[in-house]
C-alpha positions as CSV (number, residue, x, y, z in Angstrom):
1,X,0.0,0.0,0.0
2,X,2.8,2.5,0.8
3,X,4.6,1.7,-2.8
4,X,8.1,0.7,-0.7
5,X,10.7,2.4,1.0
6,X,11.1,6.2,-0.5
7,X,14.1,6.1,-2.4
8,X,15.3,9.5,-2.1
9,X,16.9,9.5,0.8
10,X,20.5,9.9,-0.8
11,X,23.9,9.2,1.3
12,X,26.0,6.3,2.4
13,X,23.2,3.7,2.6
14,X,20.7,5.9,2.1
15,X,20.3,6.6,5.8
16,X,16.3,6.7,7.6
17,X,14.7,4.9,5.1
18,X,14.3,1.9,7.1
19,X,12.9,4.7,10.1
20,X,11.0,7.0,7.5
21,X,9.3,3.0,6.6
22,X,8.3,2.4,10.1
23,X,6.5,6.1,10.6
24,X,4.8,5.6,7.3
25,X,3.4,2.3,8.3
26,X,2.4,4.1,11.8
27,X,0.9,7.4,9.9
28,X,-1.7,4.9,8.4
29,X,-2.6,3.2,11.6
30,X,-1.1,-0.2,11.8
31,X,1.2,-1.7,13.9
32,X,4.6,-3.0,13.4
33,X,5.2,-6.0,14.9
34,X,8.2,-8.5,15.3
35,X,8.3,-11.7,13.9
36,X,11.3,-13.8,15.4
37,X,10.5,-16.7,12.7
38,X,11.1,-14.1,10.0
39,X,14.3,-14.6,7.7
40,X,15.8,-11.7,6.0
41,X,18.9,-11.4,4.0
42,X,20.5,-7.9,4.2
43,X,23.2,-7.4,1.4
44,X,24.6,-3.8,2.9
45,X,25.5,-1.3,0.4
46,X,29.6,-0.9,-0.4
47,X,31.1,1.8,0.8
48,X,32.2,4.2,-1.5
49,X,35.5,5.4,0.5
50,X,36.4,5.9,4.4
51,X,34.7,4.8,7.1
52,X,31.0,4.5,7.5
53,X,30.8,7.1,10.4
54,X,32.9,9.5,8.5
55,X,32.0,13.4,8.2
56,X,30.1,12.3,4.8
57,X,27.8,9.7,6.8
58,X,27.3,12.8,9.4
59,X,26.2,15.0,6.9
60,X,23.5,12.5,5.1
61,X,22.3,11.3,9.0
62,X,21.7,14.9,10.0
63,X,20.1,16.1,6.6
64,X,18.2,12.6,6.4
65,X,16.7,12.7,9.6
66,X,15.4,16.2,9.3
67,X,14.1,15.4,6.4
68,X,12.1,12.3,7.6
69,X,10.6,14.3,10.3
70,X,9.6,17.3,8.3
71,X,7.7,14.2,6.0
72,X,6.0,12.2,8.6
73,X,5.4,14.5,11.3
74,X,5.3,17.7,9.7
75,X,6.8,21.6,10.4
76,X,5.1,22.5,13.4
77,X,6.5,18.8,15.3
78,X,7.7,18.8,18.2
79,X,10.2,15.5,17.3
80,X,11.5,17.8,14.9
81,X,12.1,21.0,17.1
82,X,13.4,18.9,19.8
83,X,16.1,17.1,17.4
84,X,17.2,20.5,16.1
85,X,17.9,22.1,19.0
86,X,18.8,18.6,21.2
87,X,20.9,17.2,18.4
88,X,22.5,20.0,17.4
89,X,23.8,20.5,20.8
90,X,25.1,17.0,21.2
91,X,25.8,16.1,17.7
92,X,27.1,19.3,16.8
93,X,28.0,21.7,19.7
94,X,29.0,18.7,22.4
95,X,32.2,17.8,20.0
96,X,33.4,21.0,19.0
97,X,33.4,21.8,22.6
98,X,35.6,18.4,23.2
99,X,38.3,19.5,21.2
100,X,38.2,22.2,18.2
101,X,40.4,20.1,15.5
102,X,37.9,18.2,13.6
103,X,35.1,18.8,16.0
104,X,35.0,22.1,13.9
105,X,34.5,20.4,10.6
106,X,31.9,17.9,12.4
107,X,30.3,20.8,13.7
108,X,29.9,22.2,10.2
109,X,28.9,19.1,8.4
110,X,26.1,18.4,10.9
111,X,25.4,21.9,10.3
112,X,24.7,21.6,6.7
113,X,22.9,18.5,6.8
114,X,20.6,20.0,9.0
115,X,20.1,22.8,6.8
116,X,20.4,20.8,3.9
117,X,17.5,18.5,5.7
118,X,15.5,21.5,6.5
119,X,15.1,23.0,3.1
120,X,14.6,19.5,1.6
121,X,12.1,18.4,3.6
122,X,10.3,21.4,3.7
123,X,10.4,20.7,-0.2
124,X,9.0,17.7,-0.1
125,X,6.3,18.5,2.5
126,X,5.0,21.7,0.2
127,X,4.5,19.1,-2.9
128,X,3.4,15.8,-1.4
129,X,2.6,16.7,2.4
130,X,2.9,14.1,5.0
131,X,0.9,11.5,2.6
132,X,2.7,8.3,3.7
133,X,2.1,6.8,0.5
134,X,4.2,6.9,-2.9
135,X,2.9,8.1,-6.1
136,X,5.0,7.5,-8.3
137,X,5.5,4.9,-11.2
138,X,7.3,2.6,-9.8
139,X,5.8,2.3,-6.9
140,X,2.7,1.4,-8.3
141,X,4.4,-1.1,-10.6
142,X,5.4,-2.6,-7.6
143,X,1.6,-2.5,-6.0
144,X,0.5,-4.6,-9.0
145,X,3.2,-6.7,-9.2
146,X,2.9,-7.8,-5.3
147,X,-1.1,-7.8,-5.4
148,X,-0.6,-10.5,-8.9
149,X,2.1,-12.4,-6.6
150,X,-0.8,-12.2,-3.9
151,X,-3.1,-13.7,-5.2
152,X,-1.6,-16.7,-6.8
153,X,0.2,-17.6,-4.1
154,X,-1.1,-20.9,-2.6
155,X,1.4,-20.4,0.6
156,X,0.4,-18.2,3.7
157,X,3.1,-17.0,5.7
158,X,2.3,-16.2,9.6
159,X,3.8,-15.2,12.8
């Protein structure tokens, strides 16, 4: 029903999709539940180059995040009030304070993403609003391809 996870969360391994998944799934009033027989293989995505906490991953995390809250919960949230100033105080001011070197840069990076979050979200809430569901082609390729696999399916998976 939701068309799959939004793919235009950009960054190292496209980070708060998974979360932006889970509020969707909340927004239309269901609940998500765990399934301990479940079996799920997770291929992660490569890393381009460095670490995967580096000042790149900082930057998508902080602009992602916004970004996801700004979607789901909208501009007037308080999730999304509390992380800017919260977040930016730990994320961003709590480092530089620990020592100015790189703190600095991490300070700025978190900085951009959180602007770079702000403006995109508020992008994407003036077109499509906090709709949880996806519009767009390929999403609804993928409703009628998984309704058709649905339906002919004799197996019924349960947990």
């Amino acid at each position: 029903r939701l068309g799959g996870f939004r793919e235009d969360y950009p960054g190292i391994s496209g980070v708060r999709e998974d979360s932006d998944m889970c509020l969707r799934v909340k927004n239309l009033d269901y609940r998500i539940l765990f399934c301990p027989g479940a079996c799920v293989t997770h291929l992660g995505a490569p890393q381009a180059q460095g670490s995967r906490f580096d000042r790149t991953y900082a930057f998508y995390a902080a602009r992602n995040h916004v970004v996801m809250l700004m979607r789901n919960r909208g501009l007037t949230s308080s999730m999304l009030w509390r992380y800017l100033l919260i977040g930016t105080i730990k994320f961003g001011i709590g480092p530089l304070l620990r020592g100015v070197g790189s703190s600095l840069a991490h300070f700025f990076t978190f900085c951009g993403g959180t602007v770079s979050g702000f403006l995109s979200g508020f992008v994407y809430l003036v077109t499509a609003g906090t709709d949880p569901v996806r519009r767009d082609p390929e999403s609804e390729e993928l409703r009628r391809v998984l309704s058709i696999e649905a339906g002919t399916s004799a197996e019924k998976i349960s947990c």
